[in-house]
C-alpha positions as CSV (number, residue, x, y, z in Angstrom):
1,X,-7.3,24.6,8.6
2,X,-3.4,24.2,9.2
3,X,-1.8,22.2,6.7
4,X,-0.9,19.3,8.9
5,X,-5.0,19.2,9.7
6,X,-6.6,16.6,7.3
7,X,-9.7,14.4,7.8
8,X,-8.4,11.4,5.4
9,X,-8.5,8.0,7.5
10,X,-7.7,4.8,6.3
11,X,-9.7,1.9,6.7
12,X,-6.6,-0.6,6.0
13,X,-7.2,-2.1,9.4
14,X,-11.2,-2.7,8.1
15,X,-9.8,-4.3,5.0
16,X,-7.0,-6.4,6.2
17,X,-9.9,-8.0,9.0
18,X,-12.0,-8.6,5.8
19,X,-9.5,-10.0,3.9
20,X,-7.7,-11.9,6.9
21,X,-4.5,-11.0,6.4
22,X,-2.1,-9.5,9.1
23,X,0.0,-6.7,8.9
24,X,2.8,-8.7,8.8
25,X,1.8,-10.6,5.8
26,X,1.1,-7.0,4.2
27,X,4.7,-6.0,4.4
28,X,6.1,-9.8,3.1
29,X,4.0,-8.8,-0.1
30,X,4.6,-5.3,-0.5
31,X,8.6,-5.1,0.8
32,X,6.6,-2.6,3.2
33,X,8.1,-1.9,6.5
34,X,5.9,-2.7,9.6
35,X,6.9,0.9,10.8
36,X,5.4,2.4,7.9
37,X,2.4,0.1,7.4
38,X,1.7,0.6,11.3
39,X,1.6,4.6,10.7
40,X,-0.8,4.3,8.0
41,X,-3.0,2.1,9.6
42,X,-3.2,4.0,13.0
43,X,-4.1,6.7,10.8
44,X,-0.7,8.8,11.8
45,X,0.0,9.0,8.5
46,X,0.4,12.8,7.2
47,X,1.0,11.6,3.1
48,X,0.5,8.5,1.1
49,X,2.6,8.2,-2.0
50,X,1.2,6.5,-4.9
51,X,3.7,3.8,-5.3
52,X,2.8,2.8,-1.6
53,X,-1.0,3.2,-2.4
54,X,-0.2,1.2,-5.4
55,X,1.6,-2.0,-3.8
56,X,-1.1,-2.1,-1.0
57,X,-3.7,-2.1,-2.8
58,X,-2.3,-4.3,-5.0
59,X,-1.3,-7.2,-2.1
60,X,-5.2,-6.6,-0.9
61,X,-6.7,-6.7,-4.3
62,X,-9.1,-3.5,-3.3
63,X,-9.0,0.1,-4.8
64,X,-7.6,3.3,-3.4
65,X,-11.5,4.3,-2.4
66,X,-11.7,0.7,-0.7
67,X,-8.6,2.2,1.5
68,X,-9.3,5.9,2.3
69,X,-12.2,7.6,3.4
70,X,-13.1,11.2,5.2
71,X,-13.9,11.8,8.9
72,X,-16.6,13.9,8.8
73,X,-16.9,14.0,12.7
């Protein structure tokens, strides 16, 4: 497996439907850009820092585990 090849997904677009919020109001309350909330929710993402793990899960009041998951297709 090349370096660049993970199976990490995100489920933010799962939680923000659960917790009704948009992506929009995601970046108001983390000083997130769209840009960069867009990548990581269209699971284009190649890193997460944990600051950024930190504030999202934070404005969605979920853990990291609630967030991430593995593709095991």
């Amino acid at each position: 497996m090349a370096s660049s090849d993970h199976r990490v997904v995100t489920r933010l677009a799962q939680v923000l439907d659960e917790r009704g919020m948009t992506l929009t109001e995601l970046s108001r309350r983390t000083g997130l850009t769209m840009a960069n909330l867009s990548i990581l929710k269209n699971n284009h993402a190649r890193a997460i820092r944990f600051s950024t793990l930190t504030l999202v899960c934070e404005a969605l009041d979920c853990r990291p585990g609630d967030l991430l998951d593995l593709d095991r297709a």
